[in-house]
C-alpha positions in Angstrom: -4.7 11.4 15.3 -1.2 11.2 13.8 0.3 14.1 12.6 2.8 13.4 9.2 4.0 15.6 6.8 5.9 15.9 3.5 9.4 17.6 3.8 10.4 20.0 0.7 12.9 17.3 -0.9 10.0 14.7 -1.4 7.9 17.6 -3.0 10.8 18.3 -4.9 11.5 15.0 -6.0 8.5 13.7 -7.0 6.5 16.2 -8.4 2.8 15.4 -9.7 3.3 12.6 -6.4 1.0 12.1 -4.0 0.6 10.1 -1.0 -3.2 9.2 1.1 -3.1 8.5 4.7 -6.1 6.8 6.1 -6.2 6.2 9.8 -8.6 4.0 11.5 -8.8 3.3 15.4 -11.5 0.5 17.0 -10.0 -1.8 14.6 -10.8 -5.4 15.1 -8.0 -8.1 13.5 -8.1 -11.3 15.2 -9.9 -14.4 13.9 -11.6 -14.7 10.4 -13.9 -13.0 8.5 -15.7 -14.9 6.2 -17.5 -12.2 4.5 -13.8 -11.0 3.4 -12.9 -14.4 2.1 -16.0 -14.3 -0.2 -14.9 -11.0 -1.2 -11.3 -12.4 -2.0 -13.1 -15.1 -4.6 -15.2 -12.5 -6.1 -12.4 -10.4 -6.9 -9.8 -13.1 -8.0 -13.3 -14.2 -10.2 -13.9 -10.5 -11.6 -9.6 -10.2 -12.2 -10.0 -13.6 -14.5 -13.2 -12.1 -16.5 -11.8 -8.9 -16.7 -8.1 -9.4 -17.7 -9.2 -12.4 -19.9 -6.2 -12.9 -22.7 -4.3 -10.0 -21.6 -0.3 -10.1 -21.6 1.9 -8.0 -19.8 2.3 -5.4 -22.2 -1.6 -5.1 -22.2 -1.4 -4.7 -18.2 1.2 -1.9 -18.7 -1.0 0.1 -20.7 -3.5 0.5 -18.2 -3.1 3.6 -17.2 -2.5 3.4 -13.3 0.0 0.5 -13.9 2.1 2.3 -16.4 2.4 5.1 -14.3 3.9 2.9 -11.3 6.2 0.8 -13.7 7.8 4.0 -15.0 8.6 4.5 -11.6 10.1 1.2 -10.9 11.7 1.1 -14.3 13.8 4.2 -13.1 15.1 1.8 -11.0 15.2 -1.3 -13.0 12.6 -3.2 -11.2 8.8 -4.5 -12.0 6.0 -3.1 -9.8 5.0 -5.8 -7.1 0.9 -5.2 -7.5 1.5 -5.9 -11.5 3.3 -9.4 -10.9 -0.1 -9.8 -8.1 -2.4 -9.5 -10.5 -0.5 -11.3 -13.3 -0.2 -14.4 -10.8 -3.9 -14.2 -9.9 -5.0 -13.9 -13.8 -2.6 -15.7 -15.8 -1.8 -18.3 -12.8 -4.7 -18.9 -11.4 -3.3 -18.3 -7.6 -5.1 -16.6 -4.9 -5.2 -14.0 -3.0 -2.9 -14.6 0.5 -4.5 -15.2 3.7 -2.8 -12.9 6.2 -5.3 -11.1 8.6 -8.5 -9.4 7.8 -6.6 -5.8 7.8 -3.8 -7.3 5.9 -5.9 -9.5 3.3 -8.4 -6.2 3.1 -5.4 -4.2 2.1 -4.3 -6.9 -0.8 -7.8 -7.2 -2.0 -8.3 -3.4 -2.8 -4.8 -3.5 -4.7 -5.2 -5.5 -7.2 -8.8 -4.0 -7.7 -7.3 -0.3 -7.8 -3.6 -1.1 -8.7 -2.8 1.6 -5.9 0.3 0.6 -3.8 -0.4 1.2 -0.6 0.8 0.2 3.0 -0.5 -0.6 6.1 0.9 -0.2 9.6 0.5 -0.3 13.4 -0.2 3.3 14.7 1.3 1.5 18.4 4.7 0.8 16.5 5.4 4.2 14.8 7.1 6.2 16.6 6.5 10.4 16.2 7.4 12.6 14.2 6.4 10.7 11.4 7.6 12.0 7.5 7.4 11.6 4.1 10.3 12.0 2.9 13.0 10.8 -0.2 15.5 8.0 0.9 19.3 9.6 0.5 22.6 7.7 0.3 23.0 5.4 3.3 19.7 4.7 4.0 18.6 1.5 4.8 14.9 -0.4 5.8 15.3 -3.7 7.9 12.4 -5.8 5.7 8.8 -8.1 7.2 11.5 -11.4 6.5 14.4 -9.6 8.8 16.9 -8.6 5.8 18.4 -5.4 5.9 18.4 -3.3 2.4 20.3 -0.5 1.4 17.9 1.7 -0.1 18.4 3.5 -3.5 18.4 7.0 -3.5 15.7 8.9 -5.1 13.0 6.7 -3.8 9.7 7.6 -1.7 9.7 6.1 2.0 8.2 7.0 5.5 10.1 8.2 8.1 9.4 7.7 12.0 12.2 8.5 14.9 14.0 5.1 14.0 14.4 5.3 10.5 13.0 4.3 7.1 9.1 2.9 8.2 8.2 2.1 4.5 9.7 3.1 1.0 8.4 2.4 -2.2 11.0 0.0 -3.6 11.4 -2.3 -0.6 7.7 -2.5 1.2 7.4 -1.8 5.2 10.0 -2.6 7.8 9.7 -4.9 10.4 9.1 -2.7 12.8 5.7 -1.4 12.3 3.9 -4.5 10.7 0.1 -5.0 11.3 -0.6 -7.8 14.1 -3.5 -9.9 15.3 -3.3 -7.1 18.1 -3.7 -4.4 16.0 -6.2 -2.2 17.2 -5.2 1.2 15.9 -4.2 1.3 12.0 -2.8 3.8 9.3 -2.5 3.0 5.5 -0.6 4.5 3.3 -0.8 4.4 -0.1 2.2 5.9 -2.2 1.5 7.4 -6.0 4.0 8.6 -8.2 3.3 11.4 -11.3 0.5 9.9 -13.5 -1.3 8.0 -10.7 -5.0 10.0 -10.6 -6.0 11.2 -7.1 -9.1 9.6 -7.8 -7.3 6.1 -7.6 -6.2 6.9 -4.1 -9.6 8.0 -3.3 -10.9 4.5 -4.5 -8.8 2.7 -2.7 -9.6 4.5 0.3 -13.3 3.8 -0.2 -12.4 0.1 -0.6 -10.7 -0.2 2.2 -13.3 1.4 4.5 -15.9 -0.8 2.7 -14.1 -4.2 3.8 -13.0 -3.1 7.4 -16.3 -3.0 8.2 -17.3 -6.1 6.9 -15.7 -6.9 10.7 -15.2 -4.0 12.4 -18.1 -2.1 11.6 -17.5 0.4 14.9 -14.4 1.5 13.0 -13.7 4.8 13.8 -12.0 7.0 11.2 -9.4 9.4 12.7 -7.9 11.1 9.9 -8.5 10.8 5.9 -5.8 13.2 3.9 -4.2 13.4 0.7 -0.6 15.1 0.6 0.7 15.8 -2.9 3.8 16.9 -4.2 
């Protein structure tokens, strides 16, 4: 089981924060899982029935979703889950096809509206933080591209820098694989975003994973707040 902690500056930075860590070994993430894929429809279905007619101001008044776009508004950008569900609702596009962790990750997003990230446990290397990013920092992104990262913002640290941050998504470093056996998922709240929603999420995600892997095993379930 992975050990992580929160240092005093994230506490003190983000207070009414919290982050949920959710471990899972005996993972299984190669191939296709059709019962996911149903899953996917259903949701993209139950987003179109249940957002019917809504704009984007009536998406920013739900409650979760506010509380993330203040966040990004602090730092003059739109919260990535919003513009997911907006595409899926107002667009009629679907839901990406990754890999069964991945796809089960995006699935339980756009359900909860919880940002949350997912890594290899292999690819992290101890001790692992949460932390706020300071001047200088930088996370090297999934498409290669290095990215200075604002300061102020809420990342992951392992022993070779910036593993996630809110801003910016995961590095490239620490990505799920088709050989992913061993997982961790993260999922980052800012003030306003209920405990309850990380809880759900969690749930979620356990429900799907064993959709494939049903001998999932989970190592560690926590909630860190600020």
């Amino acid at each position: 089981m992975l050990l992580i902690s929160a240092t005093d500056e994230w506490r003190a930075a983000h207070p009414g924060g919290a982050v949920g860590l959710l471990e899972l070994t005996g993972v299984e993430n190669t191939g296709t899982s059709p019962q996911l894929n149903d899953r996917k429809r259903e949701t993209e279905a139950l987003l179109r029935t249940s957002y019917k007619g809504f704009t984007r101001q009536d998406f920013l008044a739900l409650p979760v979703m506010s509380a993330y776009q203040q966040y990004y508004k602090r730092f003059s950008k739109t919260y990535h889950v919003q513009l997911q569900v907006e595409s899926i609702v107002l667009k009629g596009k679907s839901l990406p096809d990754v890999s069964p962790l991945v796809d089960l990750n995006f699935i339980a997003e756009v359900e909860t509206l919880v940002l949350t990230a997912g890594h290899d446990v292999s690819r992290l290397r101890r001790p692992i933080i949460l932390d706020v990013s300071r001047e200088g920092d930088q996370i090297v992104q999934l498409n290669g591209s290095t990215k200075t990262i604002r300061a102020g913002d809420m990342v992951m640290r392992d022993a070779d820098g910036v593993s996630c941050s809110i801003l910016y998504g995961q590095d490239n470093r620490s990505p799920i694989s088709p050989q992913t056996t061993h997982v961790l998922y993260v999922a980052y709240a800012p003030a306003g975003v209920p405990v309850g929603a990380i809880e759900a999420q969690f749930q979620k995600i356990e429900e799907y994973i064993r959709l494939f892997s049903p001998n999932a095993v989970v190592e560690n379930r926590q909630i860190l707040t600020a």
